[in-house]
N, C-alpha and C positions, 0 to 999 in steps of 0.2 A: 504494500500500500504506500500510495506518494501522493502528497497536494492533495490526501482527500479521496484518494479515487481508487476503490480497489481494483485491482487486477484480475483478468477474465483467469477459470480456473484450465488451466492446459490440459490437452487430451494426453491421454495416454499413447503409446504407440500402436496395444490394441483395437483400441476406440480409432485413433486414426486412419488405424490399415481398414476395420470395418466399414469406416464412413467410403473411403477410396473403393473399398469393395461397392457398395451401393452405386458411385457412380460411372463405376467402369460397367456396371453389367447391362451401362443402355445401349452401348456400341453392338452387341451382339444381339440384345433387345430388337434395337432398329432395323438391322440386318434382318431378323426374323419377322416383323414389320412389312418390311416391303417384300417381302414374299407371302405373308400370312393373312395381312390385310391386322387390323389391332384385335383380334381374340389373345395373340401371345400378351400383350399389354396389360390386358383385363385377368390372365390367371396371374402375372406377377401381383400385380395389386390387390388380388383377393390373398393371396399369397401373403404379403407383405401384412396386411392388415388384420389375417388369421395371426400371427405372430404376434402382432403388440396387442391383440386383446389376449393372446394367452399368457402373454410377461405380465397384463394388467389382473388376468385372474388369478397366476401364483402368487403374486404381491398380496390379493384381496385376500385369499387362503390365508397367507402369513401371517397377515393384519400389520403387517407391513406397506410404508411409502414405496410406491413406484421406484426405480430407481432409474429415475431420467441419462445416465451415464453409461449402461447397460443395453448399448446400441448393436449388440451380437445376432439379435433373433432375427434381424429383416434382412442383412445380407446373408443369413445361413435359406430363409426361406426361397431368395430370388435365384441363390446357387441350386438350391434344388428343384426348381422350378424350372429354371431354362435346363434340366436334363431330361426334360418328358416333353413328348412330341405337341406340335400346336392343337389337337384335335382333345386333348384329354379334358376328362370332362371335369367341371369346377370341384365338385366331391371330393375327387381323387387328390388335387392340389390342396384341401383344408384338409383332409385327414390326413395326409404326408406330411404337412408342416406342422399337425399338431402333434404328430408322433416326435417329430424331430423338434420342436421345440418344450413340448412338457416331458417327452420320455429321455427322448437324446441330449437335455439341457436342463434342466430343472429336476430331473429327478437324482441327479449327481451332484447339485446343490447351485445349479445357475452356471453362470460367466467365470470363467477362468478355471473353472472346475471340474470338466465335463472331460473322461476320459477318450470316447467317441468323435469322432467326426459326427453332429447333429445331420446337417443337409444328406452326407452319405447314408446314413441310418433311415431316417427318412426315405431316401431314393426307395434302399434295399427292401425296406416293408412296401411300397408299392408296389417296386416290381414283384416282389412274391406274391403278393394277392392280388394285382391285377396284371399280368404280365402280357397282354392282347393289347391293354389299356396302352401298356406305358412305351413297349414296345413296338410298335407301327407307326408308322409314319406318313405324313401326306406329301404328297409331291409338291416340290417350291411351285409359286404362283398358283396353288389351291386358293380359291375364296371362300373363306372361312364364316361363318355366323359365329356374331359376338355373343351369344347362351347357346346354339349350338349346334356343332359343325358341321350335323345333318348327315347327307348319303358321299361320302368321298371316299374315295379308290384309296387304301392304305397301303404302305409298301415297309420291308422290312430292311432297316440299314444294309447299306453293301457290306459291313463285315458278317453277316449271316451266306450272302456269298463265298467271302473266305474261307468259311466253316466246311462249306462242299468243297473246296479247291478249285472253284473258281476266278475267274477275273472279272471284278466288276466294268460296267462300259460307263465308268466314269472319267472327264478328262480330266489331266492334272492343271488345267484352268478352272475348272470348274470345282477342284476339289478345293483350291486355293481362294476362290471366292467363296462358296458354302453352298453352291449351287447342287444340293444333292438331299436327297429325302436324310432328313436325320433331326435330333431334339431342338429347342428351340432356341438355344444359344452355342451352340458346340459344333457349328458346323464350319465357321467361316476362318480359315487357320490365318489370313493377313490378319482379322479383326483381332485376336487372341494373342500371337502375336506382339500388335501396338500395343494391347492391355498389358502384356506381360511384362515389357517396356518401360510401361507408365509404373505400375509395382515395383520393380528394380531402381525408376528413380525416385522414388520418393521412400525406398529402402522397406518396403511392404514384405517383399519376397528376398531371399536369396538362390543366386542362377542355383548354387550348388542342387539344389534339393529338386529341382526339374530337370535341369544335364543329367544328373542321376537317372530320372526316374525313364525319362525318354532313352536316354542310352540302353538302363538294359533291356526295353521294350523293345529297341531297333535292332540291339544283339541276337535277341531272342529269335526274332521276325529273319533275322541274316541267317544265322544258323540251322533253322528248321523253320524254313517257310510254308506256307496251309497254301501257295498259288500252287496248282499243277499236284496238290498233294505230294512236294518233291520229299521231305517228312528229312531226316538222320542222314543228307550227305556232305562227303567232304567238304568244307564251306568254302574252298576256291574252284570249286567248279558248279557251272550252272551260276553266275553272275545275272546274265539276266532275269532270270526269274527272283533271283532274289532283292534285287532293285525292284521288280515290280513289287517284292512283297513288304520293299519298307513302304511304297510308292501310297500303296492304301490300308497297311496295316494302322501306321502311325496317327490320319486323320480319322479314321475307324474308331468307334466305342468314344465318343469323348475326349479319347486320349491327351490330348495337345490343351481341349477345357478344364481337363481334371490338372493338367500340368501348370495351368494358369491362376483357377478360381478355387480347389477343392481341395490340393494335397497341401497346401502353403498354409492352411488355417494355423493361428496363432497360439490356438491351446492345445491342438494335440501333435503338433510336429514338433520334435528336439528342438529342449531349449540350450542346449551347446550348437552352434554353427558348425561344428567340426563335425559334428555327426552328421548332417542334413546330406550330403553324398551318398552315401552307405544306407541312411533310411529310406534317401532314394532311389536305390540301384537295387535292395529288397523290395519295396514299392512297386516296381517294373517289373520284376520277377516274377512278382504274386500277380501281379494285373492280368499277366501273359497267361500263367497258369490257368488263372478263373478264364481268361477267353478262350484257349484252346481245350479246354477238359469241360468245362463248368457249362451248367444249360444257360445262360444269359450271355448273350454277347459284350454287355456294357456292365464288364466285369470288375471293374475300376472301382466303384462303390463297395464293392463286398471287400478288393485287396486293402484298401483304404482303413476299414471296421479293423478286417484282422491285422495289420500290422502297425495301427495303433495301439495296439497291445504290447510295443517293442521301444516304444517311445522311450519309457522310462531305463530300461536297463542300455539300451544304448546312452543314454544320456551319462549314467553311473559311468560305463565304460569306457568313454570319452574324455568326461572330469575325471576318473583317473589316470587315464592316458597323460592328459596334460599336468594333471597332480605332480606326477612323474617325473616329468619331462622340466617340470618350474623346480623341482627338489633335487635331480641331477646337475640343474644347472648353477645352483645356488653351493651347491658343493662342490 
């Protein structure tokens, strides 16, 4: 306080990165906009607003104030919301966001506490219970009804082609713009990308922890490619096909959105930086796993749940690593 005048109180750097989440997810928003027509619009904001009346009902529960600083629930809800297709219907977006913000957030004791990925948890229980729902997709330039979507020809992500060994007849213009049947913010890899960009500068995200994660996704996809079913060969032979398999593995399942909006959350990924590599290069592991073994293509939410369970002992393992490393040096 000076002259009388207090001082605004600073955010945190969680509250920060949250608030930058909220406004990065209109670039992918718009994107899906102009192809969707605004029903994507209208699920984020019911989205949005199932969230702060359920922070307002645990609060009312507690008999507890609001806690106006506790800005977590509306960018955990818009992240899980742009991972289901334009056509889903309003239901399915409030009972996902209220699982992921009363179960996956509140019932671990709120903000900063929550062992889980909220938005992932959330995904995962819809896609389990409505998996037609959440899974199918309308093809870009469908016009959409804003309550609802009516009679539209639904298509299944090109990595459901991978699955068969297939090659999708997507071009790689097209995959670079978003121009391809898939959820409502995950499709357009410049858009994500620029966001990723904007995270790094304003210190939201660290590369390490997405180099990671995409690395060992691309490894994975080089070594045992699903194009051609070429499966267990020598990996310097058959180049091409494994180019094509990083070509659509990579923009496939989310991948590149979950490397942007969903693996970086600030409570449950390593709080040592020195880990954030290694949590992501398991991350990738497990993603690849759930896509090539596991029945859902957009397997990235489930590797997400389970290897947030690794957060903490990597962490341990790190801080002593450097424990170490500062006590060898001092002697």
């Amino acid at each position: 306080m000076s002259g009388g005048t207090i001082a605004a109180p600073q955010l945190s750097d969680a509250e920060r990165a949250n608030g930058d989440m909220v406004w990065m997810a209109i670039p992918p928003l718009a994107i899906s906009t102009f192809f969707y027509g605004m029903r994507p619009v209208l699920l984020c904001l019911a989205a949005s607003l199932t969230a702060l009346l359920c922070d307002h009902l645990v609060s009312w529960l507690r008999a507890k104030p609001h806690d106006r600083r506790d800005n977590s629930s509306i960018p955990a809800a818009l992240v899980l919301t742009m991972l289901m297709p334009a056509t889903v219907h309003y239901y399915i977006v409030v009972v996902s966001v209220m699982t992921a913000t009363l179960l996956g957030k509140h019932a671990f004791g709120g903000a900063g506490h929550y062992p889980f990925n909220p938005a992932a948890f959330g995904y995962a229980v819809a896609t389990v219970s409505w998996p037609e729902e959440v899974l199918s997709y309308p093809a870009p330039f469908t016009r959409l009804g804003l309550l609802e979507a009516g009679e539209t020809t639904m298509m299944e992500n090109f990595s459901h082609t991978l699955r068969a060994g297939g090659v999708p007849n997507v071009s790689l213009f097209n995959l670079v713009l978003g121009n391809y049947a898939g959820p409502i913010g995950a499709t357009s890899v410049l858009v994500l990308v620029a966001c990723a960009m904007f995270f790094w500068m304003r210190r939201d995200i660290t590369l390490s922890l997405p180099c990671g994660f995409l690395l060992a996704c691309a490894l994975v996809a080089w070594f045992y490619p699903r194009v051609n079913t070429l499966g267990l060969e020598p990996p310097w032979l058959y180049i091409e096909t494994r180019l094509i398999s990083l070509e659509y593995e990579l923009p496939s399942g989310a991948l590149v959105y979950a490397a942007v909006f969903l693996i970086n959350e600030p409570c449950t990924r390593p709080k040592n930086t020195r880990a954030h590599f290694a949590y992501g290069m398991i991350l990738g592991f497990m993603t690849m796993m759930f896509r090539y073994f596991g029945t859902y293509d957009t397997g990235v939410c489930f590797a997400v749940l389970a290897v947030n369970a690794l957060t903490e002992p990597l962490d341990r393992i790190f801080d002593s690593f450097d424990h170490g490393i500062f006590t060898r040096r001092r002697a």
